[in-house]
TORKOL-4160 file (C-alpha; in steps of 0.2 Angstrom, whole numbers, padded with zeros to 4 digits, m for minus):
316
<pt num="1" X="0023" Y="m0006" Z="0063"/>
<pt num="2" X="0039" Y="m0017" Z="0057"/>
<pt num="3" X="0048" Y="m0011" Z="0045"/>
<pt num="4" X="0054" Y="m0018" Z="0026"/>
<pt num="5" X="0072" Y="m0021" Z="0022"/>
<pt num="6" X="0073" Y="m0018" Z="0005"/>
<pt num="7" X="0083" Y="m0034" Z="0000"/>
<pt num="8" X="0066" Y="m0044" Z="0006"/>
<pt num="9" X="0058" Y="m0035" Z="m0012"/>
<pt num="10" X="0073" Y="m0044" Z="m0023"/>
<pt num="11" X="0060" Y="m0056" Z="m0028"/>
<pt num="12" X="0066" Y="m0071" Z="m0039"/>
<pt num="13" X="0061" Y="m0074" Z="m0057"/>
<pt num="14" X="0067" Y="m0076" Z="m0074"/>
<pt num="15" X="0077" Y="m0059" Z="m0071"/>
<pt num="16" X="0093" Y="m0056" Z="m0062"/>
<pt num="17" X="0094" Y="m0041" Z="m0050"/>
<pt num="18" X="0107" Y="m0027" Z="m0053"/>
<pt num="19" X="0114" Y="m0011" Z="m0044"/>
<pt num="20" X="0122" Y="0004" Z="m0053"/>
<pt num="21" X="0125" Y="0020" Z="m0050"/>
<pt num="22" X="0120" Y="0036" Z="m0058"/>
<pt num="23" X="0115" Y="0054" Z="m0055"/>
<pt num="24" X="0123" Y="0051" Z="m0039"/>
<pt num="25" X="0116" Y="0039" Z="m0033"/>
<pt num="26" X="0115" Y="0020" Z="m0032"/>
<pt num="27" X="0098" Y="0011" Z="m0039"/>
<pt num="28" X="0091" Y="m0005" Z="m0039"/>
<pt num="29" X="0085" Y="m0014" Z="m0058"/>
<pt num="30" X="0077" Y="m0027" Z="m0061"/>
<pt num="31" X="0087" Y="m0035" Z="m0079"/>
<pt num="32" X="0079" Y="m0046" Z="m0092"/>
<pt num="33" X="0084" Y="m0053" Z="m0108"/>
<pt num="34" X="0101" Y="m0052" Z="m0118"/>
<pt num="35" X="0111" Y="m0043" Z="m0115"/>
<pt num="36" X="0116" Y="m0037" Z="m0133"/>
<pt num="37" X="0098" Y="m0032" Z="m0136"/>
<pt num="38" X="0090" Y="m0017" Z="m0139"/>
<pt num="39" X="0086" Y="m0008" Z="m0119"/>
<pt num="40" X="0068" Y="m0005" Z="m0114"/>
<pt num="41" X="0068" Y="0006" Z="m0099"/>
<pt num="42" X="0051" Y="0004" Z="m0087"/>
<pt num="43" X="0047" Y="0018" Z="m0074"/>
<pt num="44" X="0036" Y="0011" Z="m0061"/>
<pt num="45" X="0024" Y="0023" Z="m0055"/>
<pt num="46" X="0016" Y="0029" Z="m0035"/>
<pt num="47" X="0012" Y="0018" Z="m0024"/>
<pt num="48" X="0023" Y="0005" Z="m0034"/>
<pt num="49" X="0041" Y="m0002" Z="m0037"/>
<pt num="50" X="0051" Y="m0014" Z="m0053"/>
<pt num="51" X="0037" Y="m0026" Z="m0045"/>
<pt num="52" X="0025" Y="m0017" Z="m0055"/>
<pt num="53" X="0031" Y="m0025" Z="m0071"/>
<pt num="54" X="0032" Y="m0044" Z="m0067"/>
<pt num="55" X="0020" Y="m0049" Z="m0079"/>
<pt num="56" X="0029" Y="m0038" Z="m0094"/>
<pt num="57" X="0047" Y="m0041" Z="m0090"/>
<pt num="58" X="0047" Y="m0059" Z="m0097"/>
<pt num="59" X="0037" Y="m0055" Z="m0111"/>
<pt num="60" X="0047" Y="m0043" Z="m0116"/>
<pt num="61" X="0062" Y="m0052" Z="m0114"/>
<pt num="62" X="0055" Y="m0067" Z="m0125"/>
<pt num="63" X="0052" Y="m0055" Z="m0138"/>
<pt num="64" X="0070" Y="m0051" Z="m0141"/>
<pt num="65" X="0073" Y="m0035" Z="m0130"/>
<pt num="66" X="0086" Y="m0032" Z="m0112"/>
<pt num="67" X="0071" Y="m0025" Z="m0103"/>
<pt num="68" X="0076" Y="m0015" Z="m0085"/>
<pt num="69" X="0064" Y="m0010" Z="m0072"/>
<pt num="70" X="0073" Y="0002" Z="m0062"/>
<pt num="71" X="0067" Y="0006" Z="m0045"/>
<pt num="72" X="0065" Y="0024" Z="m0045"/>
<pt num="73" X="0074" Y="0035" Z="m0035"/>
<pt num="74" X="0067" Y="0034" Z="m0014"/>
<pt num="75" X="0059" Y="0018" Z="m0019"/>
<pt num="76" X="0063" Y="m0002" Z="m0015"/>
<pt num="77" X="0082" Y="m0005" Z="m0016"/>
<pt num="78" X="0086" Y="0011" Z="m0024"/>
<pt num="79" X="0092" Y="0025" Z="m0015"/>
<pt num="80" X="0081" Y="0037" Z="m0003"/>
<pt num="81" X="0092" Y="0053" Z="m0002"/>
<pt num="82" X="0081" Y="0068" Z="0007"/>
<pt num="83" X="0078" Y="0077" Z="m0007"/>
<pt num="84" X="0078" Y="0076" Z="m0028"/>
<pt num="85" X="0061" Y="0069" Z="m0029"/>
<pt num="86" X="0055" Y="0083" Z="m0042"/>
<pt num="87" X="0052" Y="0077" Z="m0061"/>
<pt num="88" X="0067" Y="0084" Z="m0067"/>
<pt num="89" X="0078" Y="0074" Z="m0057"/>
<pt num="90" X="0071" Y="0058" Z="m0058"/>
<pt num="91" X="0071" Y="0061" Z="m0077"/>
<pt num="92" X="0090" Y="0063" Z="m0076"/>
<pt num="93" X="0091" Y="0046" Z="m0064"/>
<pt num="94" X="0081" Y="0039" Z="m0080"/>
<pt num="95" X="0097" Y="0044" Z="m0092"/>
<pt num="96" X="0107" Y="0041" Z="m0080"/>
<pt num="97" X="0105" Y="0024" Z="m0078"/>
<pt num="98" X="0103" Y="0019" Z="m0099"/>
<pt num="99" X="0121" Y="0026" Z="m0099"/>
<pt num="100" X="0126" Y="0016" Z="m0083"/>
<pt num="101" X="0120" Y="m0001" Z="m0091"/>
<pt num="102" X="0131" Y="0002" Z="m0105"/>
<pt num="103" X="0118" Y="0007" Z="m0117"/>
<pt num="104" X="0118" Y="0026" Z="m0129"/>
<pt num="105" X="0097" Y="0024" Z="m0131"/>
<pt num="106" X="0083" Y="0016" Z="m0123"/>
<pt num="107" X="0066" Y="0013" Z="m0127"/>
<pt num="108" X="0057" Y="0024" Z="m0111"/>
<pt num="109" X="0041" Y="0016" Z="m0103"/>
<pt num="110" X="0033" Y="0025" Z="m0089"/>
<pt num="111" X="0016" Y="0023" Z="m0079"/>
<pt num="112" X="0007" Y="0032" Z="m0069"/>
<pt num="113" X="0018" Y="0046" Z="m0061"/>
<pt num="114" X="0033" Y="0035" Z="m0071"/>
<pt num="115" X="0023" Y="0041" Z="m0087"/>
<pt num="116" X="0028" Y="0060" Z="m0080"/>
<pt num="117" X="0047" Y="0053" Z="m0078"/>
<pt num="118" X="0045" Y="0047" Z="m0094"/>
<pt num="119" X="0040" Y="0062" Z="m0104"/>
<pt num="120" X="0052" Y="0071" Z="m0095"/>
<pt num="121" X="0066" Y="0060" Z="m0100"/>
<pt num="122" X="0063" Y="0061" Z="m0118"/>
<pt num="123" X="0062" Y="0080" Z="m0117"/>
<pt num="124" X="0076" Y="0083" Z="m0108"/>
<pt num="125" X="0088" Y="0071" Z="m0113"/>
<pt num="126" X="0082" Y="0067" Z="m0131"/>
<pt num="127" X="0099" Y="0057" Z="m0136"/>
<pt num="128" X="0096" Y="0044" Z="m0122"/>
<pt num="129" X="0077" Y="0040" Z="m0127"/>
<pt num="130" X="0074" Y="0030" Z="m0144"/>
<pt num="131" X="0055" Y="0030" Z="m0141"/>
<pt num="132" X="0043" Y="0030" Z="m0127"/>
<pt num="133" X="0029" Y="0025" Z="m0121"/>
<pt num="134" X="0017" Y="0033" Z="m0108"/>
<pt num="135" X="0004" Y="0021" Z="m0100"/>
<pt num="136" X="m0011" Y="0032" Z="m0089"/>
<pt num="137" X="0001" Y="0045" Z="m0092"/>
<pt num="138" X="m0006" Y="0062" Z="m0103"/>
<pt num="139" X="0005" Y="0074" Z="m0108"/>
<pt num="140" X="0008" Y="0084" Z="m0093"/>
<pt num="141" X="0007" Y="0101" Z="m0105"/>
<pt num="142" X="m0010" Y="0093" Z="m0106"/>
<pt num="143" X="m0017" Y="0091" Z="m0089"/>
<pt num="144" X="m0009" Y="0109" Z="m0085"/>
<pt num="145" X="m0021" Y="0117" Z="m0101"/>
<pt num="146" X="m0034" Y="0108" Z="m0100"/>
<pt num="147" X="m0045" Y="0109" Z="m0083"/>
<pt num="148" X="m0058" Y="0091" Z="m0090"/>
<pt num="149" X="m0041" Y="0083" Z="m0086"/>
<pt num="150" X="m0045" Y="0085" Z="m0066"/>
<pt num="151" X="m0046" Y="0067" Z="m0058"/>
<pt num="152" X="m0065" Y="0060" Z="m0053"/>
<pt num="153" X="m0069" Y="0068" Z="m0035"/>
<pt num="154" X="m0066" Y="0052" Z="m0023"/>
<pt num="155" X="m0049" Y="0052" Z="m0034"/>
<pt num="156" X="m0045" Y="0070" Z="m0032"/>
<pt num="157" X="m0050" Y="0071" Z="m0012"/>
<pt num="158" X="m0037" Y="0056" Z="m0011"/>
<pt num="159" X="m0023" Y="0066" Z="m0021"/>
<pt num="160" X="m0027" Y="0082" Z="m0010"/>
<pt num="161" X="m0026" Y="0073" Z="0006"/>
<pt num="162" X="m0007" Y="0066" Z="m0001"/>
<pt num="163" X="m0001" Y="0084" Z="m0002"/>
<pt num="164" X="m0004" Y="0083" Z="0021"/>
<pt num="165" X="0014" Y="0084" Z="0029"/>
<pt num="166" X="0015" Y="0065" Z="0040"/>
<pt num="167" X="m0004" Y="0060" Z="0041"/>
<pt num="168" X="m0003" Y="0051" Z="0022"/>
<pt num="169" X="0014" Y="0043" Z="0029"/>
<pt num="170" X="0003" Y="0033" Z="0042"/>
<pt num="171" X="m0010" Y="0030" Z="0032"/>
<pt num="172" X="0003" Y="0021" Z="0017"/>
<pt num="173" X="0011" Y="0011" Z="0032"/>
<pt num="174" X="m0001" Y="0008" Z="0045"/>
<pt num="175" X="m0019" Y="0010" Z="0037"/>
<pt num="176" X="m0026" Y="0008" Z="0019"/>
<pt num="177" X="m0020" Y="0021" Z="0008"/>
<pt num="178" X="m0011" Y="0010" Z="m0005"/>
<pt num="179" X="m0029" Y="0001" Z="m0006"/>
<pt num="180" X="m0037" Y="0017" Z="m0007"/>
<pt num="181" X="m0025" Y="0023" Z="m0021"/>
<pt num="182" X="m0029" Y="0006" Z="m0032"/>
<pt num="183" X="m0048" Y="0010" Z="m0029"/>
<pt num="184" X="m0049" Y="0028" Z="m0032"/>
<pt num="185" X="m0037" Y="0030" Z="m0044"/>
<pt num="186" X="m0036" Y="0014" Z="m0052"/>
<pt num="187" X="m0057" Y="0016" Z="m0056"/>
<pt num="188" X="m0062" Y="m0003" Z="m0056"/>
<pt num="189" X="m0074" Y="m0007" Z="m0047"/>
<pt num="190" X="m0075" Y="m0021" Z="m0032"/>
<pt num="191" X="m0058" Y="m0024" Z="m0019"/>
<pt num="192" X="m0042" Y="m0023" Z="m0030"/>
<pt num="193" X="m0030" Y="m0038" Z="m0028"/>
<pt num="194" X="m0026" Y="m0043" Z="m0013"/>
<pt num="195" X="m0010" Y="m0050" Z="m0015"/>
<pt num="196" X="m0004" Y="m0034" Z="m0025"/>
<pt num="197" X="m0011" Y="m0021" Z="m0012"/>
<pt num="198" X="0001" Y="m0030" Z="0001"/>
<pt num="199" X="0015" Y="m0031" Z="m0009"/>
<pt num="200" X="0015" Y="m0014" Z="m0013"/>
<pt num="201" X="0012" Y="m0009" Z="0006"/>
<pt num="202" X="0026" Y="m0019" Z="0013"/>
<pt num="203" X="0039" Y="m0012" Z="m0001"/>
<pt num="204" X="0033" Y="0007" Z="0007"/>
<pt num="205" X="0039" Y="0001" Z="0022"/>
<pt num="206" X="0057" Y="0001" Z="0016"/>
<pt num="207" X="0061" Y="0016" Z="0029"/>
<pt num="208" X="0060" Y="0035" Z="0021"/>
<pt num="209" X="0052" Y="0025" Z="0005"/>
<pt num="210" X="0034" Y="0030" Z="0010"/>
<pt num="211" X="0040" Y="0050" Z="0011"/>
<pt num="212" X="0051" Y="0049" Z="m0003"/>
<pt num="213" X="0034" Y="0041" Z="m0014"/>
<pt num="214" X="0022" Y="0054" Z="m0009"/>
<pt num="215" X="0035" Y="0069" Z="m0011"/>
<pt num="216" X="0035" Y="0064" Z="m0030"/>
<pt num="217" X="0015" Y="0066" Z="m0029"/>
<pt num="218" X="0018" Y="0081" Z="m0018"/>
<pt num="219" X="0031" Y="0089" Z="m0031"/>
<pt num="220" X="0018" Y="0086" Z="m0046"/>
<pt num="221" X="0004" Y="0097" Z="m0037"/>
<pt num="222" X="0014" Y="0109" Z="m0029"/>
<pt num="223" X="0028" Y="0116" Z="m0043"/>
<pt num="224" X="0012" Y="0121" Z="m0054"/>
<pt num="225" X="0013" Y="0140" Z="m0051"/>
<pt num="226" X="0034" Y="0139" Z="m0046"/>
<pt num="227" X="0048" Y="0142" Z="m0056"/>
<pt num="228" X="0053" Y="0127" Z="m0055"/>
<pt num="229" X="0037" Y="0121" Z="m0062"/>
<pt num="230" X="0039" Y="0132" Z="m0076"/>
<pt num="231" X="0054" Y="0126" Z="m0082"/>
<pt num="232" X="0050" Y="0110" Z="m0083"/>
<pt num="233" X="0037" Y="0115" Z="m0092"/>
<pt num="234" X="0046" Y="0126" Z="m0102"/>
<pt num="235" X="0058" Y="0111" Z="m0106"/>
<pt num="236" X="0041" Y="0099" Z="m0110"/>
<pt num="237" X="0038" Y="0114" Z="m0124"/>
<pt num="238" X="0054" Y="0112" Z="m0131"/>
<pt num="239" X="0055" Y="0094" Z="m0133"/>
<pt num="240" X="0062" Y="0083" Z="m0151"/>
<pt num="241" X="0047" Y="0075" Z="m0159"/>
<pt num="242" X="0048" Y="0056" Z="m0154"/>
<pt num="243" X="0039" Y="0039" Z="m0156"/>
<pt num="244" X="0025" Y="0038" Z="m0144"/>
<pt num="245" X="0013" Y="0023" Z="m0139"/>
<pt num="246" X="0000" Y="0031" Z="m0127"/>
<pt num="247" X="m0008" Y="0016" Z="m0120"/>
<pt num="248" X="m0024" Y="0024" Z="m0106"/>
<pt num="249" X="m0039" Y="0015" Z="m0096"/>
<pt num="250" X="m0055" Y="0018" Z="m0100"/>
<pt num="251" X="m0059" Y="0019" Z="m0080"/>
<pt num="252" X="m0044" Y="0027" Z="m0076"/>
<pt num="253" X="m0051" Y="0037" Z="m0059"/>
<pt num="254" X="m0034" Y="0050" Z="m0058"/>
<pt num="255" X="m0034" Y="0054" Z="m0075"/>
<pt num="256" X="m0049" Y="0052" Z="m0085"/>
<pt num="257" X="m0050" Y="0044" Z="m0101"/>
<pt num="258" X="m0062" Y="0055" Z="m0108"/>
<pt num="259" X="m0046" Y="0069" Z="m0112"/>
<pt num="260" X="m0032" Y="0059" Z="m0111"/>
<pt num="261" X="m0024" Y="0059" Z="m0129"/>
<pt num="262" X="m0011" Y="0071" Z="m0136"/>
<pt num="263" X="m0019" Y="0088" Z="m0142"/>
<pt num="264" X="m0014" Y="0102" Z="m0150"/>
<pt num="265" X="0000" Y="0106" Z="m0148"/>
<pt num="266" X="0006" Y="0092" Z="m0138"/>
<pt num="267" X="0003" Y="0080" Z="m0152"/>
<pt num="268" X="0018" Y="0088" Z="m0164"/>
<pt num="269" X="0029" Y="0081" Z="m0148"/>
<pt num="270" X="0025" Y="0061" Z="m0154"/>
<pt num="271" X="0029" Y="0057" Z="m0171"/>
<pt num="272" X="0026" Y="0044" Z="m0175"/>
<pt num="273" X="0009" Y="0043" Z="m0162"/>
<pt num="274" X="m0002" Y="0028" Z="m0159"/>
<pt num="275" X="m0014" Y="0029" Z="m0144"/>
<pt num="276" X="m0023" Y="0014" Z="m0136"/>
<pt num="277" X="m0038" Y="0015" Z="m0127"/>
<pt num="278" X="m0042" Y="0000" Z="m0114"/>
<pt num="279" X="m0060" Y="m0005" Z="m0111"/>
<pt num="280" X="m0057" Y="m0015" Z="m0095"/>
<pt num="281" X="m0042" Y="m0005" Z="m0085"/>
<pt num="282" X="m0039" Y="0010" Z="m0074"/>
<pt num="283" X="m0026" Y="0018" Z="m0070"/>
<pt num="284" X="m0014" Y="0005" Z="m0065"/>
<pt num="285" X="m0012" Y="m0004" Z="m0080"/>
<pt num="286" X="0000" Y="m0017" Z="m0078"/>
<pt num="287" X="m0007" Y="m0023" Z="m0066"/>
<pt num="288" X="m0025" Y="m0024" Z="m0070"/>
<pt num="289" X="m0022" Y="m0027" Z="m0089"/>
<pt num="290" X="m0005" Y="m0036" Z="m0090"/>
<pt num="291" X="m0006" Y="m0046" Z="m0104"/>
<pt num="292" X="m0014" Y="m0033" Z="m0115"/>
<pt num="293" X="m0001" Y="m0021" Z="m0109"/>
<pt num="294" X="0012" Y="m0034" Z="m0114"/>
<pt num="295" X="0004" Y="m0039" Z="m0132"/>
<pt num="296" X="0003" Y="m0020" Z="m0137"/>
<pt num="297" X="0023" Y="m0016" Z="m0131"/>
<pt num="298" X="0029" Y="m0031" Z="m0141"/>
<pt num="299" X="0020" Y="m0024" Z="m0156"/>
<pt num="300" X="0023" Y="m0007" Z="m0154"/>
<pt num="301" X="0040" Y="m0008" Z="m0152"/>
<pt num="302" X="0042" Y="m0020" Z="m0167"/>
<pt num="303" X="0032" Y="m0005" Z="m0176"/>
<pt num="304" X="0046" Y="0006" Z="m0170"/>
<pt num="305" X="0061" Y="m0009" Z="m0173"/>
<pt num="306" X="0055" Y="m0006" Z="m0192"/>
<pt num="307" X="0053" Y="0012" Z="m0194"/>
<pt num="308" X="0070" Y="0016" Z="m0187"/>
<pt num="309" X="0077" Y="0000" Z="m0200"/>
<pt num="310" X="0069" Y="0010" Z="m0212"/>
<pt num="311" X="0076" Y="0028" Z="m0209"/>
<pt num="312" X="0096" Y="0021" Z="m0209"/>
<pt num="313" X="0090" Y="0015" Z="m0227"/>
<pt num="314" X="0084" Y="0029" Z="m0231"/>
<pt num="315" X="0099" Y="0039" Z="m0224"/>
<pt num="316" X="0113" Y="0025" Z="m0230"/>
């Protein structure tokens, strides 16, 4: 197998390429728009990078935002330190790296396993996160509650074999477990894209980024019944009511659809809430339904631009 350097994924676009350092470590973001704008943070999710927003970096720029996919920690150009791969931590990289762009606040956009990131950054750093938005991501007080949360068999025999120690290494760099994940997971039907299922594998083979990726997986599964697990649960509970946009495929094989919206009690946690349902998407929504993804960020965050104008208003 020939290995990635990680400089090869600093691909060129209408977006300039950045390095800052935060919870210790130094990551690679991916910077859109002016600079003076409002921050939108996007959290990429497994097996992905910043590449995972191509399509909704411009977009977003053009619609008046700085827009910043970060690579998340063990991932592309970031860092890939041997541990700090649990939810907490990349949640503090999250804050982390609003502050170290300058900003108080961000806007917070995860997917997929970023959507977990996501949820935990508002929670646990509630002064850094403006409003947030979670796409294929249910509250993750949700899927612990709820067992008709469980993933759809093929997806769930593919997220049990990723808890193996080194067999799913080899298969993400030498065989076709990236494929497999944007098949089982992502729930279309037919081949996925070609072009993105390489992409995706060549960036996993950045050394260490392959094993730094599944350890997140590996973390999510694992902590359930450790102490870790419940305090980060515990911390989840505790979090400050915040804008949500839930945006979920209707074919979304890892997290099914059919009990993905916020419940009781999760749904005090997003006030303002509005959940989006996708007809045509899986799981891995910005890839497989980019421009809707796009269309529905630019208006919810206008929809959250105006309610904020509103409240200093009010409170003037």
């Amino acid at each position: 197998m020939t290995t990635v350097d990680s400089a090869a994924l600093l691909f060129d676009g209408p977006w300039q390429h950045r390095f800052v350092t935060a919870n210790g470590a130094r990551f690679h973001v991916t910077v859109a728009g002016d600079q003076d704008a409002p921050l939108v943070l996007l959290l990429h999710g497994v097996p992905q990078f910043w590449w995972a927003w191509r399509h909704q970096l411009p977009v977003l720029a053009a619609a008046g935002y700085r827009v910043a996919a970060m690579d998340l920690r063990g991932t592309g150009g970031s860092d890939k330190p041997p541990q700090g791969y649990d939810v907490p931590t990349l949640a503090a990289d999250a804050a982390g790296v609003i502050r170290s762009l300058g900003e108080s606040d961000a806007v917070v956009v995860g997917s997929g396993t970023g959507a977990d990131v996501a949820w935990a950054t508002a929670a646990a750093h509630p002064d850094v996160v403006r409003a947030l938005g979670v796409l294929a991501g249910p509250h993750p007080l949700d899927r612990v509650l709820e067992p008709r949360t469980a993933p759809h068999p093929a997806a769930a025999a593919l997220l049990a074999f990723t808890q193996l120690p080194s067999l799913p290494e080899r298969a993400v760099v030498e065989g076709d477990l990236v494929e497999r994940m944007f098949t089982q997971w992502g729930g279309m039907p037919g081949r996925p894209d070609v072009t993105a299922v390489d992409t995706y594998r060549r960036a996993l083979r950045v050394p260490f980024a392959a094993h730094s990726q599944l350890e997140q997986v590996r973390w999510l599964v694992r902590s359930t019944p450790r102490p870790d697990g419940r305090r980060y649960r515990a911390v989840l509970r505790d979090a400050r009511p915040v804008p949500v946009l839930q945006v979920h495929g209707a074919r979304d094989g890892l997290r099914p659809a059919s009990h993905a919206a916020l419940r009781t009690p999760t749904r005090a946690l997003a006030h303002p809430y509005r959940y989006e349902l996708l007809r045509g998407a899986g799981h891995f929504l910005t890839d497989q339904a980019p421009e809707q993804v796009g269309e529905l960020l630019v208006d919810w965050l206008a929809e959250v631009g105006s309610a904020r104008a509103r409240d200093r208003r009010v409170g003037a």
